[in-house]
C-alpha positions as CSV (number, residue, x, y, z in Angstrom):
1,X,27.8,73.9,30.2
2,X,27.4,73.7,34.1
3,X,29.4,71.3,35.6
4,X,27.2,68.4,36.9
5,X,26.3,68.4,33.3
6,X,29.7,67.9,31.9
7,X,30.4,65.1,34.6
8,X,27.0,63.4,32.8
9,X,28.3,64.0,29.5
10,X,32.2,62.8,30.0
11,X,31.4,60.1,32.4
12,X,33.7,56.9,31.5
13,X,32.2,53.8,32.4
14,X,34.0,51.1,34.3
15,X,35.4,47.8,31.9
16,X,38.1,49.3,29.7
17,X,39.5,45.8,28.9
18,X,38.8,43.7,26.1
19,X,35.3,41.9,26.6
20,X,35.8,38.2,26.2
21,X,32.0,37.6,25.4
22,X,33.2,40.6,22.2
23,X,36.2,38.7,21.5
24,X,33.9,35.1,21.0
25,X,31.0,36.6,19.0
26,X,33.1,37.9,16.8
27,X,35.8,34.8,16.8
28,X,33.2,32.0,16.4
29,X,33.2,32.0,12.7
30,X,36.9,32.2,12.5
31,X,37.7,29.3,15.4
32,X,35.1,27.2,13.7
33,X,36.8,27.2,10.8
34,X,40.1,26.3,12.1
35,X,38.5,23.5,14.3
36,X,37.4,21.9,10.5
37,X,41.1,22.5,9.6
38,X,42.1,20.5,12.7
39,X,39.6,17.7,12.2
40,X,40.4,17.7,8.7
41,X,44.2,17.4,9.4
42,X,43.7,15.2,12.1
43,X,42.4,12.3,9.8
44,X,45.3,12.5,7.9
45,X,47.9,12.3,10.8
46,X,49.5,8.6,11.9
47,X,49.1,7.7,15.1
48,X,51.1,7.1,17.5
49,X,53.7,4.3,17.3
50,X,52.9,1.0,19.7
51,X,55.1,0.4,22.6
52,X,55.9,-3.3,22.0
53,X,55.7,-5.6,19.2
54,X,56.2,-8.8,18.4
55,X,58.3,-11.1,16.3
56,X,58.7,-14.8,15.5
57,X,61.7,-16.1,15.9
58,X,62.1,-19.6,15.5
59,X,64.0,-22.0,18.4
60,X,66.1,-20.9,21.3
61,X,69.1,-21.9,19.8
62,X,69.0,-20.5,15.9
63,X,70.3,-17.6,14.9
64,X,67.2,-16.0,14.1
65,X,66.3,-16.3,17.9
66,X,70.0,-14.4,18.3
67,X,69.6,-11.6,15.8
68,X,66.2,-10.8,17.1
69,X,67.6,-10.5,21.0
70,X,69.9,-8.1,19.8
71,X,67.2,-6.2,17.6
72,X,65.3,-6.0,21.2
73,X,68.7,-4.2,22.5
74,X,68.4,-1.7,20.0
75,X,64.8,-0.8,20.4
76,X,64.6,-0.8,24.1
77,X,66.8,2.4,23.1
78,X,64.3,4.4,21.7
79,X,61.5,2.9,24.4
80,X,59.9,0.1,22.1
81,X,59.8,-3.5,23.5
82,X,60.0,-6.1,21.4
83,X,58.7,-9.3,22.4
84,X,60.1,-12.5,20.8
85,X,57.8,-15.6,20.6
86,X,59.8,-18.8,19.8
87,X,58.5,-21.2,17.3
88,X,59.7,-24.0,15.3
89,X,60.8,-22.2,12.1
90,X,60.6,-20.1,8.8
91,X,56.9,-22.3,7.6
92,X,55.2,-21.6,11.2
93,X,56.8,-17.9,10.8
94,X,55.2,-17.2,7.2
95,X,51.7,-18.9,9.0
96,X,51.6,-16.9,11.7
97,X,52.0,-13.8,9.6
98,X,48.9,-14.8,7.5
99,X,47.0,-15.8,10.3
100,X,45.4,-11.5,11.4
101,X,45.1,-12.5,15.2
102,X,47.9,-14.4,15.5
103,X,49.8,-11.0,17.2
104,X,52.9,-11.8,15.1
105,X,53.9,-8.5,13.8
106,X,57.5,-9.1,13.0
107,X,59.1,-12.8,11.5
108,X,62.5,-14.2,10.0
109,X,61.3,-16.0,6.9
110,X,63.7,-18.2,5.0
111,X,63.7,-17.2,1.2
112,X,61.0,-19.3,-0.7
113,X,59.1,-20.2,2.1
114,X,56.2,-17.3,1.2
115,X,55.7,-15.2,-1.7
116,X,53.7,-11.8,-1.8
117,X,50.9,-13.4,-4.1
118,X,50.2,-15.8,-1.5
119,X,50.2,-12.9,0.9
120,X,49.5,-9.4,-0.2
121,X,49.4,-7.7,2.8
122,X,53.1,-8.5,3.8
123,X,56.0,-6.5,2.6
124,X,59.8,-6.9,3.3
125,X,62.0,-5.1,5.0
126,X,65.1,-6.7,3.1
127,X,67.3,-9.4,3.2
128,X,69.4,-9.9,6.4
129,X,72.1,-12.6,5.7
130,X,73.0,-15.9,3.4
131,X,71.7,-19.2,4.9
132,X,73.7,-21.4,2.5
133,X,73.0,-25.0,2.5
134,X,75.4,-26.9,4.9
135,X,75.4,-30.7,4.3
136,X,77.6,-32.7,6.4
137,X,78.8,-36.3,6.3
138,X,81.4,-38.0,7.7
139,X,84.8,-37.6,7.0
140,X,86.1,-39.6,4.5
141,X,83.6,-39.4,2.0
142,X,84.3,-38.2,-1.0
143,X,80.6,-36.6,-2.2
144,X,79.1,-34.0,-4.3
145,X,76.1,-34.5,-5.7
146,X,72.9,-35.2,-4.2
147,X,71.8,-38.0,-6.0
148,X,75.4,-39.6,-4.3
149,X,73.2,-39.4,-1.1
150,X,70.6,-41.8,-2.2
151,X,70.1,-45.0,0.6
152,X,71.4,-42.6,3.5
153,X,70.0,-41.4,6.7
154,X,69.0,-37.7,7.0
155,X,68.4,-35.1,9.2
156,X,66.8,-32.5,8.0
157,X,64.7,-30.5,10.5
158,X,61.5,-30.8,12.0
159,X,57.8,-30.3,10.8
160,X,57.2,-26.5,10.1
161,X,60.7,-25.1,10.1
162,X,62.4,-23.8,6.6
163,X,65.5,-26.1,6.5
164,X,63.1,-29.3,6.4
165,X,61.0,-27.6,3.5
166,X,63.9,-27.3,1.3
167,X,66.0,-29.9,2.0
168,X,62.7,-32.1,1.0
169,X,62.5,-29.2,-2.2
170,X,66.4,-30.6,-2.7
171,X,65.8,-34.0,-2.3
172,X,62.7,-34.3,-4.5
173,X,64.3,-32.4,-7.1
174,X,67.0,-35.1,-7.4
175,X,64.6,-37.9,-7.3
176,X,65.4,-39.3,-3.5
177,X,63.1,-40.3,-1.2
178,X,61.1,-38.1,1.7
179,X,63.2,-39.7,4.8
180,X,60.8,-40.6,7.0
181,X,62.7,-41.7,10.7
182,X,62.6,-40.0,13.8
183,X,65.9,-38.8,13.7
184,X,65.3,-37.0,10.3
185,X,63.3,-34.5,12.9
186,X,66.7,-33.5,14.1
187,X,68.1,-29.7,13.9
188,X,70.9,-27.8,15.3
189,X,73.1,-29.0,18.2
190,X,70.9,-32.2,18.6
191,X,71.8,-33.2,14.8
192,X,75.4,-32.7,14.9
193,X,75.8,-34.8,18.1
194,X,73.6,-37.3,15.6
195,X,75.8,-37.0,12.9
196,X,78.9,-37.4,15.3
197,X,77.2,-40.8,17.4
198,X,76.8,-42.2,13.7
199,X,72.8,-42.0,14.3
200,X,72.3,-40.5,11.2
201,X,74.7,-40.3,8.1
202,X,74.2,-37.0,6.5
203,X,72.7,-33.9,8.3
204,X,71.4,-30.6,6.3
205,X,71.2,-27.6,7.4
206,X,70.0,-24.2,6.4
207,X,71.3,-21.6,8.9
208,X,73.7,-18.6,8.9
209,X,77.7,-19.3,9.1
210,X,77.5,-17.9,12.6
211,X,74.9,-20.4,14.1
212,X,76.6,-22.9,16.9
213,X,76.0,-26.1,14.9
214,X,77.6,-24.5,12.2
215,X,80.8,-23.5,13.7
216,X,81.0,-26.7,15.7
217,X,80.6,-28.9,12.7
218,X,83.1,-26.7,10.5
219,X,85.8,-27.3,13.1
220,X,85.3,-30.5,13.8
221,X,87.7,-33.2,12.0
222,X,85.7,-36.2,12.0
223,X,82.8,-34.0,9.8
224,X,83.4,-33.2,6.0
225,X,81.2,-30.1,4.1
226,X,79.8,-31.3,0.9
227,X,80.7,-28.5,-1.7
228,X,78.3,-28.8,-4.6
229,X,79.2,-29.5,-7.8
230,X,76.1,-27.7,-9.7
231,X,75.8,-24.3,-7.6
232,X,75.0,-22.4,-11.1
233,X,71.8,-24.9,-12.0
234,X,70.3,-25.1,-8.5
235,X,70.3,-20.8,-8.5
236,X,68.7,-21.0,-12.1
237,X,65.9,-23.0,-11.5
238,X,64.7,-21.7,-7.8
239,X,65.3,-18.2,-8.1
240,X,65.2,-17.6,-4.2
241,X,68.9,-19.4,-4.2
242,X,72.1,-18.1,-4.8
243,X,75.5,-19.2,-5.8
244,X,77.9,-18.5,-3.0
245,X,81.5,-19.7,-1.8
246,X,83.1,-20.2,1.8
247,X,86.6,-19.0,1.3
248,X,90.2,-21.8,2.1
249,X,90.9,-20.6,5.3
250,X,87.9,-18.6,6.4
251,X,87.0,-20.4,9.1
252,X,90.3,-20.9,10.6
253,X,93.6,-19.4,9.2
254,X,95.8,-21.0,11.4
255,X,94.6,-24.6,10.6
256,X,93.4,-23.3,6.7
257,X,89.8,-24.4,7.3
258,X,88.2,-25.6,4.7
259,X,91.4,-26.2,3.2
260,X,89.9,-25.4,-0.1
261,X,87.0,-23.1,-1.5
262,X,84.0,-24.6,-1.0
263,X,80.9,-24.1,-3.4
264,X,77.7,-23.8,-1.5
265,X,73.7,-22.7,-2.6
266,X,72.4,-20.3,-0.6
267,X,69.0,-18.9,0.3
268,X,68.3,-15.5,2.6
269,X,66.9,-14.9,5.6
270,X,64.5,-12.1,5.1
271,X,62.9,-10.1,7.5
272,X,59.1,-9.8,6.9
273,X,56.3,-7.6,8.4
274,X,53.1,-6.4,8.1
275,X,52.3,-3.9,5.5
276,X,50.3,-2.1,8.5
277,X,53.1,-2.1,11.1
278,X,53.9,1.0,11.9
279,X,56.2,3.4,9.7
280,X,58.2,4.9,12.4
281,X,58.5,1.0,14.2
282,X,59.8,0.0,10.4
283,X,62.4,2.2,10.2
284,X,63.8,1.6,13.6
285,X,64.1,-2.0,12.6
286,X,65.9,-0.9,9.4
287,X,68.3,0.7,11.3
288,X,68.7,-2.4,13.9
289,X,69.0,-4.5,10.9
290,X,72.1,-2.3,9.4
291,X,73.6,-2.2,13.0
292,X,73.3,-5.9,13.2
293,X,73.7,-7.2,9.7
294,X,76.3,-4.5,7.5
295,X,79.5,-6.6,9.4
296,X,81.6,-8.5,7.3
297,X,80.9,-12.7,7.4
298,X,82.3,-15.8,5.8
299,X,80.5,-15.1,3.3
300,X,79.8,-11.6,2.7
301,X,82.1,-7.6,2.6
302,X,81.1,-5.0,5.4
303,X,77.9,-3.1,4.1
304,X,76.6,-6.0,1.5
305,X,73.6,-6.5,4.1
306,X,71.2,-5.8,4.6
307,X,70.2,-5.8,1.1
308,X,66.4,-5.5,-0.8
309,X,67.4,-9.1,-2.6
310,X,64.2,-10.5,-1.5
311,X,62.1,-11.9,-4.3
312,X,59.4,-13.3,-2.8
313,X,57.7,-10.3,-1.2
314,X,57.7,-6.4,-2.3
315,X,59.8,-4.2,-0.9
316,X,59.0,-1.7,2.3
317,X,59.3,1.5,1.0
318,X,60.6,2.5,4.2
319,X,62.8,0.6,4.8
320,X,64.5,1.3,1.0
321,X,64.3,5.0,1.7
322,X,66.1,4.4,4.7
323,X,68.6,2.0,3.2
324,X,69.1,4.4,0.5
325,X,69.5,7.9,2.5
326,X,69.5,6.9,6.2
327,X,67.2,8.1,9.3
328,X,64.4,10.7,8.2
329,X,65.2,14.1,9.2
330,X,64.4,14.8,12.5
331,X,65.6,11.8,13.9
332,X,68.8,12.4,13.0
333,X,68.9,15.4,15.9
334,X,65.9,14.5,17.9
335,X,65.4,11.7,20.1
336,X,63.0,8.5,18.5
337,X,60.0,10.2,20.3
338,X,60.7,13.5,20.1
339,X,60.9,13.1,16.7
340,X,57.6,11.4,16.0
341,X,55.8,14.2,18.1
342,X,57.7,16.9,16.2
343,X,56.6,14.7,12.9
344,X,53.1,14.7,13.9
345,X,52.1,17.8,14.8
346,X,53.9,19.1,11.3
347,X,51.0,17.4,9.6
348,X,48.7,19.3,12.0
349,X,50.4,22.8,12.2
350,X,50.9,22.8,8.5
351,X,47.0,23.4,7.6
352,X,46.2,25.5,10.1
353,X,48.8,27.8,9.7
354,X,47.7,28.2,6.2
355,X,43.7,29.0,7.7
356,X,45.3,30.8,10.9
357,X,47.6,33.7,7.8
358,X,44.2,35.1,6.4
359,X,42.2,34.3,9.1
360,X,44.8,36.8,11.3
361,X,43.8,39.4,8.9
362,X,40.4,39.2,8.8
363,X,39.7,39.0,12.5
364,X,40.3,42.7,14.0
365,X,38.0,43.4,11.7
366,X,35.3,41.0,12.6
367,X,36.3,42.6,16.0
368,X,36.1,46.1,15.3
369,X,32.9,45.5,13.6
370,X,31.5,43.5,17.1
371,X,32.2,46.6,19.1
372,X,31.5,49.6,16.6
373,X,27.9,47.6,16.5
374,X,27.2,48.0,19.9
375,X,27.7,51.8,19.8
376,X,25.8,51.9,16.0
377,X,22.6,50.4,17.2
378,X,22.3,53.0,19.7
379,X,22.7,56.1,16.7
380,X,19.9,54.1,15.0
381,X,17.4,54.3,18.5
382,X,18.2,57.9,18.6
383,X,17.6,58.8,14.9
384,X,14.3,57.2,14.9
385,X,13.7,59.1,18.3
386,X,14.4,62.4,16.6
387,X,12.7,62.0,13.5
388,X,9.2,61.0,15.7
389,X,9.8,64.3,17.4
390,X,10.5,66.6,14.6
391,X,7.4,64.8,12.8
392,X,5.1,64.4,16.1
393,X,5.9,67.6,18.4
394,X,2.5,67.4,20.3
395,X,3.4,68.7,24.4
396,X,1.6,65.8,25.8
397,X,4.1,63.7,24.0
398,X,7.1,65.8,25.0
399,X,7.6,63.6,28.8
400,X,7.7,60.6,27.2
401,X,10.2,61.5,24.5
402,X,12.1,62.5,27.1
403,X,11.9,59.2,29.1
404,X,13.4,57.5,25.9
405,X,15.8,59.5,25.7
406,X,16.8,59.3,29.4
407,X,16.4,55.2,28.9
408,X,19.1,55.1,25.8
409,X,21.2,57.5,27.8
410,X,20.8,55.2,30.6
411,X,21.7,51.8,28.3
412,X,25.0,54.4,26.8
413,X,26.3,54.7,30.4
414,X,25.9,51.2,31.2
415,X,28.0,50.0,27.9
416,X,31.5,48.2,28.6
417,X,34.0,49.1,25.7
418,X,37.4,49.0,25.1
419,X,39.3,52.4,25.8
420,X,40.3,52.7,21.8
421,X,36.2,52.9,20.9
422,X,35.5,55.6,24.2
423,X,35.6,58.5,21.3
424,X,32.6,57.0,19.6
425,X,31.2,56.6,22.7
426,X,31.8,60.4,23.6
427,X,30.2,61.2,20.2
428,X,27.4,59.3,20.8
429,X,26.5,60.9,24.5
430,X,27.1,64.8,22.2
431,X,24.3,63.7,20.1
432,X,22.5,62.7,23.0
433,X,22.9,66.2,24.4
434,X,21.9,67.3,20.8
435,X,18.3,65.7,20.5
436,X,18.2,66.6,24.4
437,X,18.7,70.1,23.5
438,X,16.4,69.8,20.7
439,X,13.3,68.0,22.8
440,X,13.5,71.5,25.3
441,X,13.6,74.0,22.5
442,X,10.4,72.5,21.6
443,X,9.0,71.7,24.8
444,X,9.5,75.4,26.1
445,X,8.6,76.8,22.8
446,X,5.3,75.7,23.0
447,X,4.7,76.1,26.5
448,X,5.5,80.3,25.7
């Protein structure tokens, strides 16, 4: 073989990288199929958690305006805000949370103020503390029962908060009037100075042992706490109430305040949301709520809240899972929104992994069947060119055989192939040659 001939027949054409346009043709199928799995998996995944919520506090001065400042601590560490929004009570809490635009997330709700029948799309998150009862008179008296209270004045909270609800729940079950005055509005620090000035005679309130008016009015001589005489009935016919007992001496050991055990009733402050909040928000407010509520109290051992007493509303299954075993996994090494990305993408990678396995296997060979075609439709030109001049060997048709064959010799040398396929490629330009060879045997036999 002479040697311009040889250059023609070895010559290596330029593009020995993979061809992109190869690599899509034969990867469409295959990235198709995973962008379903994506789309599919992406439906299922939760979104991202909000920023800032929002939660209902009740007034300024209550302890439910308290605990919930030192909730927003707690999530301000993990980059949520939480936005409180005083209002007047437990009843304007519960209301808010029914109303769907009212923004209120989040709400303190004093045990049977709500129940879940009355609102189905609100679930609980557990109960926080005790809010016993307090009724106070003034010193001296010697009282027990409600119906002792009958002719008195009263305060007992405004319109729309919890304590006013059940203190009127109290007195109507013991057959005294609904107090109607102004100063039966009164709450808090503005009642005890009431109850002190001799304003009013009695003052209720419901609120945990830790609010101010309590601890004023527990250390204060010229105020007696009424200890009730039927704890045991008042629990068995409202089921939202409890039997509980301030300890002799709880209050103060050094001056043995109260100076005897005390027998209160007791509802719970429960902390209600939305069945639609957030998971990951629920669980960080589980965990504020166990930072903020497991102490020990007047009333209550370290660790007995919070607790998923609540009978009003179902439980959040969230919040019982963590309750029961503590953070979720990853958030127990990763930070809050590390965590959640981590979490999220799992439900993403999982199915597409699965796709991505097989699909790994079959895609060299979608591959190697792009570029083997690109050599193979060439064989089929040629054969057909062959067979037309074995069949048709006529000399005026010889030059334009032979321009074919110069055209798919042409089209050969301008194909762009990976360096692992070049062999096929070398085959292909031999059986060029061949046919070539062929075409001038004929052509120069007939010419002799």
């Amino acid at each position: 073989m002479e040697t311009h001939e040889r250059q023609r027949l070895f010559r290596i054409p330029h593009g020995e990288r993979i061809s992109l346009r190869d690599m899509l043709v034969a990867w469409w199928p295959a990235l198709l199929v995973v962008a379903a799995g994506f789309a599919f998996a992406w439906h299922y995944v939760e979104p991202a958690p909000p920023k800032k919520v929002t939660i209902a506090t009740g007034t300024e001065d209550g302890a439910y305006y308290r605990y919930a400042a030192r909730y927003g601590e707690i999530l301000a560490r993990n980059g949520i805000t939480l936005e409180l929004r005083k209002t007047s009570g437990s009843v304007e809490n519960f209301d808010l949370l029914l109303e769907p635009h009212s923004g209120i997330d989040i709400a303190f709700v004093q045990g049977g103020v709500g129940d879940g029948e009355r609102a189905p799309g609100l679930v609980s998150l557990g109960s926080m503390y005790y809010e016993p009862i307090w009724v106070f008179c003034r010193a001296g008296e010697s009282l027990n029962l409600f119906t002792q209270l009958k002719g008195r004045r009263f305060a007992i909270g405004p319109e729309g908060s919890g304590t006013r609800r059940l203190s009127l729940t109290l007195l109507h079950a013991n057959g005294l009037p609904i107090p109607n005055a102004a100063e039966s509005a009164l709450t808090g620090n503005a009642a005890a100075n009431a109850l002190l000035d001799k304003r009013v005679d009695i003052v209720i309130l419901v609120a945990a042992a830790e609010a101010d008016a309590i601890k004023t009015l527990l250390r204060d001589p010229r105020v007696r706490l009424l200890s009730f005489a039927r704890t045991e009935a008042y629990s068995r016919q409202f089921p939202y109430l409890s039997s509980v007992v301030l300890p002799r001496g709880v209050v103060d050991l050094k001056s043995d305040q109260p100076r005897e055990d005390v027998h209160l009733i007791a509802t719970t402050a429960n902390l209600i949301v939305r069945d639609t909040l957030h998971p990951a928000i629920v669980g960080l407010l589980a965990a504020a709520a166990k930072e903020v509520h497991s102490a020990p109290g007047m009333l209550q051992r370290k660790d007995y809240f919070p607790s998923l007493m609540d009978v009003d509303f179902p439980a959040s299954p969230v919040a019982a899972r963590f309750y029961r075993s503590g953070p979720p996994f990853l958030q127990r090494y990763l930070p809050f929104w590390a965590a959640i990305f981590v979490d999220r993408m799992m439900v993403l990678l999982v199915p597409l992994i699965a796709l991505a396995l097989p699909l790994a296997r079959a895609l060299p060979a979608l591959y190697d069947w792009r570029v083997r075609s690109r050599v193979y439709r060439h064989y089929g030109e040629l054969r057909f060119l062959e067979d037309e001049i074995i069949g048709d060997p006529l000399p005026e048709k010889m030059a334009k055989y032979g321009e074919r064959l110069d055209r798919i010799d042409e089209r050969v040398n301008r194909l762009h192939i990976p360096l692992a396929y070049h062999y096929q490629l070398y085959m292909l330009r031999q059986h060029i040659e061949l046919v070539r060879g062929r075409l001038a045997k004929i052509a120069a036999a007939r010419a002799a």
